[in-house]
N, C-alpha and C positions, 0 to 999 in steps of 0.2 A: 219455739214454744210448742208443746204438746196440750190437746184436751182430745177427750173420749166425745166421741160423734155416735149419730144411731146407724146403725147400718140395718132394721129389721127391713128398708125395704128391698135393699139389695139384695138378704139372705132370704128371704121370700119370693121374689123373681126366679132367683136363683134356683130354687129346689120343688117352687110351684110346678115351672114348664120345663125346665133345663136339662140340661143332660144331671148323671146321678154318678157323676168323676168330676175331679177337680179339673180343670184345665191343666198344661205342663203353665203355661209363662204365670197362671194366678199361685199353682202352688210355689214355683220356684222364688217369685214376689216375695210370699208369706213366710219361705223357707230361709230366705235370706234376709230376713227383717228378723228373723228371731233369732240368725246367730249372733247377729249385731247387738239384740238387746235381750239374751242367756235369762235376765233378771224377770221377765214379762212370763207371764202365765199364759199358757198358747191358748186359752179362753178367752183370753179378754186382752188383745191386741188391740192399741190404739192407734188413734188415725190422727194423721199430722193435720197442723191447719198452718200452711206457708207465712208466715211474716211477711207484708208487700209494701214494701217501701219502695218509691214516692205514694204509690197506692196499694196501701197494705189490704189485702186481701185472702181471705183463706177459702182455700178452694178444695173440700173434700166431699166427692159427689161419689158414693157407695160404691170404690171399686177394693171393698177390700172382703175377703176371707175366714172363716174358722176352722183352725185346724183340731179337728177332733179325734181321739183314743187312737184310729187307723192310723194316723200318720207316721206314726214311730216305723209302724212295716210300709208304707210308702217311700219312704224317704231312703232305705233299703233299699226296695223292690223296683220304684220308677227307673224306668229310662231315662237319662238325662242327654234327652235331644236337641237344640237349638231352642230358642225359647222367642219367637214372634214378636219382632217390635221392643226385647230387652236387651240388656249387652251382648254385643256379638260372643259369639261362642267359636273355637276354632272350627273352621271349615275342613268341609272329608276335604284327602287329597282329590287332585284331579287325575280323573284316569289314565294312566299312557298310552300310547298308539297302540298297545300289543293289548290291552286289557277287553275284555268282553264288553261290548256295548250295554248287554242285560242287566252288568253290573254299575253302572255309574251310576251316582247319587244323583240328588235333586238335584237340578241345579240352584244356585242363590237368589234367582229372580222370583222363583217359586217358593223359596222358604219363607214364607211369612203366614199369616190367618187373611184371608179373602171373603169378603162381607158383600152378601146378595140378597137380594129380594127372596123372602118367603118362597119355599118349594112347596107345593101343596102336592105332591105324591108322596107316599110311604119312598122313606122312612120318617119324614118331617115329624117333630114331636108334635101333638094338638095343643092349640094354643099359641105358639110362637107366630110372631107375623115377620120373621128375619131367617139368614141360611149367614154357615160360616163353615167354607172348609180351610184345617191346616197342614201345612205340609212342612216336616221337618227335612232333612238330609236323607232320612230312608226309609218314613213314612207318612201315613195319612188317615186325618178321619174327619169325619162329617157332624157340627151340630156337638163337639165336643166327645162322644163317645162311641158316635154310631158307625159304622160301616169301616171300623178301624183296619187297615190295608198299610203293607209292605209299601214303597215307592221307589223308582228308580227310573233313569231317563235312557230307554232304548236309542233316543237319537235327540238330535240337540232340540229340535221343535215337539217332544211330546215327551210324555209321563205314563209309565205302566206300573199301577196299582193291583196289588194281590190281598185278597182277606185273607182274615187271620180268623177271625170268628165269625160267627152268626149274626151277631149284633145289630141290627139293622135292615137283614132283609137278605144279604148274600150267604153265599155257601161259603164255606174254608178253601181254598184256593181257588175262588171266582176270580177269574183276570181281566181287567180292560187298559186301554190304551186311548190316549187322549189326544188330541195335538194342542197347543194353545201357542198363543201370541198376545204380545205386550203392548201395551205405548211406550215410546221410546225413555222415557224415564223408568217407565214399570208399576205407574198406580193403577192402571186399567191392563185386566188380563180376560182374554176371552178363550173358555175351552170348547173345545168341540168334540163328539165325538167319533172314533175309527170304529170300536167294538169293545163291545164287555162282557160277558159272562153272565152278569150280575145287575136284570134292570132295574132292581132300587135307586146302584149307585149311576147307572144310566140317564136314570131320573133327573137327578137333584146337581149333577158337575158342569153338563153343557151351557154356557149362557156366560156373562160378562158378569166379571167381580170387582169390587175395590178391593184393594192392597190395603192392609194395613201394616205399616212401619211405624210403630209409633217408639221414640223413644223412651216411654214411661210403660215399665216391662208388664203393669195390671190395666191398663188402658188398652182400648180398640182403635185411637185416632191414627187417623188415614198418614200423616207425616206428610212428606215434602209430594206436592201438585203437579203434574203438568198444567197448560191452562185447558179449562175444559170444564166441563157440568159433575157435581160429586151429590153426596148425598151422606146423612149422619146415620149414626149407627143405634146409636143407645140414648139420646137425650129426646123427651119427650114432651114438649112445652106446652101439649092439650091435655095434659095427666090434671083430673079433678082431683081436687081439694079432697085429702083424706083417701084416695083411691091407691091402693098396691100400685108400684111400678116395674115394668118390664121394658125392656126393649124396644123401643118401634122405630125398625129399618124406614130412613125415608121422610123420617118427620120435620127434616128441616133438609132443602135443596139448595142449590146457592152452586155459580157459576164463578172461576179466579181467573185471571190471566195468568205470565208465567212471573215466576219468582216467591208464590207465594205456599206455607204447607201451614197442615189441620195439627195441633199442637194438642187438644185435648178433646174428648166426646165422654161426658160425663152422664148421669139422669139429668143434672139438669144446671149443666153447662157445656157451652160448646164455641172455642176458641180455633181463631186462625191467625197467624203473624207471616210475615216475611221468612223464606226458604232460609237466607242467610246467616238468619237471627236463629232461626230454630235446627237449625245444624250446628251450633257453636250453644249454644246457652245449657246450662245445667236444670233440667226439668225438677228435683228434689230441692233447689235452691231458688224455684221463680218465686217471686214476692220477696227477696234480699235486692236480686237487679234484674226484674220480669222485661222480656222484650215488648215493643209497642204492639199492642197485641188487640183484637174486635172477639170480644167474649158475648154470648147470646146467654143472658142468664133467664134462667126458667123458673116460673113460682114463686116471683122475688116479693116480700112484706118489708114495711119496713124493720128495721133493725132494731130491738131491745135499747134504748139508749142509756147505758149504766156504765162507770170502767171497768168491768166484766168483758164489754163488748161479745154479749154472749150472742151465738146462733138460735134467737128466740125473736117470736114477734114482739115487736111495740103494742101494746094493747090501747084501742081506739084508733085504729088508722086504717081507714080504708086500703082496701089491697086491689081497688081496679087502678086502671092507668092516672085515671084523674087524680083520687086521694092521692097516691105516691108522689102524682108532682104539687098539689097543693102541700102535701107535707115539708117534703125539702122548699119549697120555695120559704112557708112559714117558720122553718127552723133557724133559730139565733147561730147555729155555728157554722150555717154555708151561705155561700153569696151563689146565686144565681144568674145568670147571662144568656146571652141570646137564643132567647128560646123561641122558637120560629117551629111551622107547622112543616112534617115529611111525610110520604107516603111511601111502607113498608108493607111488601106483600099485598098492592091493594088496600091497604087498611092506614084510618088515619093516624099518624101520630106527633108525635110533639118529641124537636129534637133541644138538648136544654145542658150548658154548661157549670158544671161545679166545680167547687174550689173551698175551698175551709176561710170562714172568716177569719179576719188578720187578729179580731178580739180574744178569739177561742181559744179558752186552757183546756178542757176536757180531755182525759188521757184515754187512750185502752195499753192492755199490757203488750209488751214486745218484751221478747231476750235478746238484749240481757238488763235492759230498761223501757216502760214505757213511751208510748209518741203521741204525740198532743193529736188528736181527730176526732172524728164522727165517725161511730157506726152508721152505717147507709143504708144498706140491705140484706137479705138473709133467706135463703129457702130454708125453713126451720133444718138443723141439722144436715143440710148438706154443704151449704158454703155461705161465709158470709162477708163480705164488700166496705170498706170503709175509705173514708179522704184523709188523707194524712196532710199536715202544716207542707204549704207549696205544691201541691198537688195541685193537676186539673182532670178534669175529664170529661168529654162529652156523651150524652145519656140519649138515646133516643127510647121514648116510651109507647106502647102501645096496646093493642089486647087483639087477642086473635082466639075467636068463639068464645070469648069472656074471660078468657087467660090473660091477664099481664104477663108482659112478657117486654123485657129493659134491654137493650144493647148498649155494650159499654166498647165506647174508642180509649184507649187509656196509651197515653205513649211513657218511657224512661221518665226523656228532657221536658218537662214541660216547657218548653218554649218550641218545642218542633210539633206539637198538638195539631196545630190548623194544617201544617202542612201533610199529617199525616190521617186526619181525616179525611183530605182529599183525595188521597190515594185509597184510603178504605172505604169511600161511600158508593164505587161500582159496585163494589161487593156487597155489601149489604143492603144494596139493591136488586142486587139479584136474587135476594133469601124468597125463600117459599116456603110457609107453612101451611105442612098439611096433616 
């Protein structure tokens, strides 16, 4: 099932603070959505909303694009380098023993986009409070357009970048040399540096990144964990009512053991599942058979209740933590269970079991037929949550500086639910909003 979603907050993030280039992996996304669908007008691109069965869910949190007039010479003119967290692309060969060291490409550890705390020296654009450098096969840039550099690895523990332009702050052949080191999986990489030419990019490379691998090729989510302390990238769960959204590195912390990876970092959703499960599952396909998965959804209202099950408020429903759970509790088509008090982030909340009454015919649509549920919840236009017949789920609710703010345990089987909250509530104990 397709509908048209807003994206005016994303496209306003976007071109308020942001670089003033498309990224490669957003446009190659957008480039390959449209050879698939010829018939769509490259202005008015729509944005999927997943079908989630046993909990139907549609999750589209503004990571999409417009391709405007330029693109016809983009799509020409771009480099098509590896593309960050989307399908692999073939890999350079590897050097031979006779080949020059100056020439070898990146290596694969480093081809991805790596997300860091705000740089506050030039070149940083004003405004932003996050840093992202990418590095493909044989090059590199900063913050999406800035300090755009040649790349290749003089020896196996470092990376020699050359600009190519001004952009940023360096000269046309400023050279530096980096060393860095990984964690043994490769989500935590820390550069350091030998020497550069060029103290803009001096500035802004030294210091510890996350990885991002994500396999949804317009997403920034981090992908498979070692265990260890992480941090989100894009979702912002203090963003006021009616306020523009940006980015804000850091706004949700949270510590895993091993086995587990970050599956999505939306505005204003932010999922984790099992390594296992998110190495094997089709990301375009979750909400058909989504893995058991701890979603942090942000800005949640109740849900429109109409068979529309449209991404709109319910009118008359409180949207702090209380109203939302006096709502579902008082609603004819959920049964509610053990609801018992938790403490998230310091802050109090109230954890509370749903499930679809056994009475309830209410439909929303699905293709290639409707499924009897409840619409549940909704950040107007960005994603919206429902319980499907045999569904469960458990809901922890809470508010952090007046923000609701809902975690959802949601497994396949409903009958493996308890045991896999257990395993999910170190985690989501460990969450920190800040």
């Amino acid at each position: 099932m397709k509908r048209d979603g807003s994206i005016d907050r994303t496209l306003e993030a976007w071109f308020l603070d942001g670089p003033n280039e498309m990224p490669e992996r957003v446009f190659d996304a957008v480039f390959e959505r449209v050879e698939r669908e010829p018939q769509r007008r490259l202005l008015r691109l729509k944005l999927r909303f997943f079908d989630m069965t046993p909990t139907v869910r549609w999750i589209v949190a503004g990571a999409a694009a417009i391709l405007i007039a330029g693109v016809g010479f983009a799509a020409v003119g771009a480099s098509r380098s590896n593309v960050p967290g989307g399908p692999a692309a073939t890999a350079s060969p590897a050097p031979s023993a006779s080949a020059k060291s100056d020439s070898a490409a990146v290596p694969d550890e480093l081809r991805h986009a790596f997300l860091g705390a705000f740089r506050s020296e030039p070149p940083a654009p004003t405004g932003q409070d996050r840093s992202i450098l990418e590095f493909s096969g044989r090059s590199f840039s900063y913050d999406g357009n800035l300090l755009t550099s040649t790349a290749s690895a003089p020896a196996l523990d470092q990376v020699e970048v050359v600009s190519i332009n001004s952009v940023g702050g360096c000269a046309v052949g400023d050279a530096g040399i980096y060393r860095w080191s990984a964690a043994q999986g490769g989500s935590k990489v820390e550069f350091t540096l030998v020497r550069d030419d060029c103290a803009a990019r001096a500035a802004v490379i030294p210091g510890d990144w996350l990885r991002s691998a994500c396999r949804t090729s317009n997403n920034f989510c981090l992908g498979s964990l070692e265990p260890g302390d992480y941090a989100s990238y894009f979702i912002d769960p203090l963003l006021a009512g009616g306020s523009s959204w940006k980015p804000r590195f850091e706004a949700i912390t949270y510590s895993v053991p091993a086995g587990w990876a970050n599956s999505g970092d939306w505005p204003s959703t932010y999922t984790l599942m099992r390594q296992s499960a998110y190495a094997t599952f089709d990301p375009s396909k979750c909400g058909i058979d989504c893995p058991d998965s701890i979603t942090v959804l942000a800005h949640p209202v109740a849900a429109r209740q109409n068979d529309k099950c449209e991404s709109k408020a319910e009118p008359g429903v409180d949207a702090t933590a209380a109203g939302l759970l006096d709502w579902m509790t008082a609603h004819p088509g959920l049964v509610t269970s053990s609801r018992r008090p938790v403490t998230i982030s310091g802050r109090a909340g109230t954890s509370v079991e749903i499930s679809l009454a056994p009475t309830w015919t209410g439909t929303c649509p699905e293709t290639p037929a409707p499924f009897v549920g409840v619409p549940l919840l909704t950040a107007v236009d960005d994603w919206h949550w429902a319980v499907a017949a045999g569904d469960r789920q458990r809901l922890i609710v809470f508010e952090v500086d007046g923000q609701a703010v809902v975690i959802a345990i949601d497994t396949e089987d409903p009958a493996t639910l308890e045991s896999f909250a257990d395993e999910a509530m170190p985690i989501i104990e460990s969450l920190q909003f800040h």
